[in-house]
N, C-alpha and C positions, 0 to 999 in steps of 0.2 A: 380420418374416421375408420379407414381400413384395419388401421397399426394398431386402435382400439379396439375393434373387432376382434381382431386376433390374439389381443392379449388378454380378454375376455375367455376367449374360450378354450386358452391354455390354462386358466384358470381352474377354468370346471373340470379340467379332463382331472389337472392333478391334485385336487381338491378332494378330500376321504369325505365321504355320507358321513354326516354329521352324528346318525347314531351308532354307526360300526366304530367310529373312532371313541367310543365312550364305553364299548363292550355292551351295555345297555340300548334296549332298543325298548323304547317307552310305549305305554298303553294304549295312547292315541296315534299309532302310526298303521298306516291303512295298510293292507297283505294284499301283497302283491305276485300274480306268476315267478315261481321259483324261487319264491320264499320257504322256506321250513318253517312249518312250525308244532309247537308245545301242547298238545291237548291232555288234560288230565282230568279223570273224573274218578271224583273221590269214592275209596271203597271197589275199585273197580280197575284190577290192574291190567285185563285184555283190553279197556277202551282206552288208556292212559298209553300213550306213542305219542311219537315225533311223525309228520308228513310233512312233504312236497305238495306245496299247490303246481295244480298241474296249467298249462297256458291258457287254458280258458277260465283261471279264478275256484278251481274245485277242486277236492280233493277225495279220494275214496277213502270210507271212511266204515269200518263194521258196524253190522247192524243195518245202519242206516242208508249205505252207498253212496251215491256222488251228492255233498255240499257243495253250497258256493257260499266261499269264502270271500273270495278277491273283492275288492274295493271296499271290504269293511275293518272295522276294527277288532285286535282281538277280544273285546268287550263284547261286542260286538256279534263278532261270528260264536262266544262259546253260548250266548242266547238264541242263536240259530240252532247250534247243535243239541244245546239243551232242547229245543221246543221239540225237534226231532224224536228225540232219545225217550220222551214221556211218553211215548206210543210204548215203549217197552221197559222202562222202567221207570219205579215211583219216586220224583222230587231229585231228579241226579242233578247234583251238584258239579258246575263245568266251567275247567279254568281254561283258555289260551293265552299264548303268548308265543314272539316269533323268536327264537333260538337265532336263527341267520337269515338276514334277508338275502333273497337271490342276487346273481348278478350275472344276466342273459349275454349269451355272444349274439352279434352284430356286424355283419357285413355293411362294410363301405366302401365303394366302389365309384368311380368315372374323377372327375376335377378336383381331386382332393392331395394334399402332398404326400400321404400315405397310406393308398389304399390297401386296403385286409380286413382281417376277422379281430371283432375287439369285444371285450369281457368287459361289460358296461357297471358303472355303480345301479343299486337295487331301483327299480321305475326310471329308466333313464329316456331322455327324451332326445330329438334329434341333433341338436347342437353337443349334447354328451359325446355323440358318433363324429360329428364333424370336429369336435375337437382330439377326441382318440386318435385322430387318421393328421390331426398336426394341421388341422384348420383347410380351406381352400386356396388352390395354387391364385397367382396374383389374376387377380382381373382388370379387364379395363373396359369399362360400360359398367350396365347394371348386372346385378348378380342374377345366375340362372335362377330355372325353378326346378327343385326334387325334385326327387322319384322315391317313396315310401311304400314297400311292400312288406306285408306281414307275413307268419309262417303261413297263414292261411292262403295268400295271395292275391289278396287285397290290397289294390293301389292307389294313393293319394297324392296330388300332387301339391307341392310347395313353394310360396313364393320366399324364396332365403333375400328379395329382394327387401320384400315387408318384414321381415325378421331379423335380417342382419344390418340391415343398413335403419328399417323405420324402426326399428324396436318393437315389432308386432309381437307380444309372444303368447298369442293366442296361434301363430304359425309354428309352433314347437312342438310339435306330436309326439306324444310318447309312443317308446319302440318294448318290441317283447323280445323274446326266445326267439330267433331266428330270423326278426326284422332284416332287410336289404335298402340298404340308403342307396341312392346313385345320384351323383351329382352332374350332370353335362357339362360337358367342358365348351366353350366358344366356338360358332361358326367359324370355320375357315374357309378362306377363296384368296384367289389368286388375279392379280392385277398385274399393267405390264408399263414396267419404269424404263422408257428409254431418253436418249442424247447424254447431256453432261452432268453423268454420273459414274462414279469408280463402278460398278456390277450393275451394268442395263439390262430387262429378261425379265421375267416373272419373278413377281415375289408376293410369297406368302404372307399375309396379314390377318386379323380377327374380324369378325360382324363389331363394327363401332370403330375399329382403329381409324384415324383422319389421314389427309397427305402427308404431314410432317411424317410420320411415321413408317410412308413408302418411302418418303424421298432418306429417312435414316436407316433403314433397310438397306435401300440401294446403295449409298456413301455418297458422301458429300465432302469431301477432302478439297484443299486448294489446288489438287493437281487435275479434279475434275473441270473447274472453270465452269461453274454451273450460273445460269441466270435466272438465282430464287425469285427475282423482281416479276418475271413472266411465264411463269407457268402454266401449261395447258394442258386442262382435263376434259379428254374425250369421251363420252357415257353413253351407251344405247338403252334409250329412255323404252317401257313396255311394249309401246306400239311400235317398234322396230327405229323409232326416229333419231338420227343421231344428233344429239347436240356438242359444243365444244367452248368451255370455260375458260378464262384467263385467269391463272390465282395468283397472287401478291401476298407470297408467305410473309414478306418482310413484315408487310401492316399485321398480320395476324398474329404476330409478337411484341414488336419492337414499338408498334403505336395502339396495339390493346385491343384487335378486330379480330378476337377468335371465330366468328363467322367465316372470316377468311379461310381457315385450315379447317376445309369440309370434310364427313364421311366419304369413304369411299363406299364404292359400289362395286361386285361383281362384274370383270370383264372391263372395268377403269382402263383406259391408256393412258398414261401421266406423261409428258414430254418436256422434258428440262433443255431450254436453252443452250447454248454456250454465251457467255457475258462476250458482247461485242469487243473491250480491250481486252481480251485475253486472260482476264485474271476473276475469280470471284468477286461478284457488286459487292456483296457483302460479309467478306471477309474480318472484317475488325467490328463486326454488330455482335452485339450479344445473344442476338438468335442466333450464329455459327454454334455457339458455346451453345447453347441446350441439343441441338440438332446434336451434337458431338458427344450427349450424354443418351441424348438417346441410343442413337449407335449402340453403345459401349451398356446398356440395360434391356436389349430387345436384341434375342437370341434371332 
């Protein structure tokens, strides 16, 4: 689902606005902040210029002073400007039309593979930004929630959980001129992997990572002589009370009991056995083999 996500949104980033790529930008497309556009009134060559909507949808304009434009058509807006303009002259006749649509920069910042400053296509929304920045580094749990602030500094928060994974896209907020996306990257904390294990000590994991993932952290090599079969996790439960678990990674692979390979928790002690003959229980299982990939994908 991920690999489609992301191939989604490599999509949009390099994907041209359907009307920039035609040099034509048609009647019915709504003006947007830092769009230019065309006003011409016939017989009337001080009123007839090019403008900049400015970030809140307006533009200055003689005569008249600040319209708003933004969110309409240029149909649209020259019937606005028109209704304006008959305060001081008789029956002006008023054309628009958007010369160039804008295309805002956009700060992206926190859990992304390339954070920076990105020159978005014209009304780009926030998956535009998280695709410009080369989509979000890998996760593993659910996806965090944004952080959406505007040049104004107004902030919204986003679930990318309901948008990238449920396909919410009522969760897609459009960004402007100066928008700052932040994406949170993963809680970290730190557990403690000791006995038969190659590196026993602290080791660093995410909010959601499970055991398998400490104990492939730490290494798990035949030279460790590790006794996956009984593993014991220590936990100090809120009210100070310690409890202490026996887990059987084996079942939680090998016979289909992912319950087995729990969350950890902050402040976890995991203690790996040594196998009473001397050598890994489970050396020729094909959980060795996934433990050994994990390893080899978890920095």
């Amino acid at each position: 689902m991920r690999s489609i996500v992301i191939a989604a949104l490599a999509f949009l980033a390099l994907s041209p606005h359907a009307v920039a790529a035609s040099g034509v930008v048609p009647q019915n497309t709504v003006i947007h902040p830092g769009d230019q556009i065309s006003i011409q009134v016939y017989g009337n060559q001080m009123l007839t210029q090019n403008v900049t909507v400015l970030d809140d949808g307006t533009i200055d304009y003689p005569l008249i002073g600040r319209v708003h434009v933004g969110g309409r058509t240029p149909t649209q807006a020259a019937r606005t400007l028109r209704g304006r303009l008959l305060a001081y002259m008789r029956q002006p006749v008023v054309t628009v039309s958007i010369v160039q649509l804008g295309q805002p920069w956009v700060l992206v910042l926190g859990d992304v593979k390339n954070p920076g400053k990105y020159q978005l296509r014209s009304d780009p929304e926030l998956t535009d930004a998280i695709a410009a920045a080369g989509g979000l580094n890998d996760v593993n749990g659910a996806f965090p929630e944004a952080r959406v602030a505007n040049a104004d500094g107004q902030i919204q928060t986003v679930s990318l959980q309901a948008l990238l994974h449920n396909g919410d896209m009522s969760q897609d907020v459009h960004l402007g001129e100066g928008s700052v996306v932040y994406v949170p990257g993963p809680v970290q904390f730190n557990v403690d992997v000791v006995g038969a294990v190659d590196h026993p000590g602290e080791i660093q994991v995410n909010e959601g990572d499970r055991l398998s993932v400490a104990i492939a952290k730490a290494g798990d090599s035949a030279n460790a002589h590790a006794d996956l079969n009984h593993i014991r996790v220590v936990r100090v439960l809120a009210n100070g009370r310690q409890v202490s678990q026996e887990i059987n990674l084996y079942d939680a692979f090998n016979k289909g009991d992912a319950a087995a390979d729990i969350p950890l928790q902050k402040g976890d002690v995991v203690y790996v056995p040594e196998a009473r003959n001397g050598t890994n229980l489970l050396q020729a299982s094909p959980f060795l083999y996934y433990l050994g990939l994990l390893t080899r994908i978890i920095p």
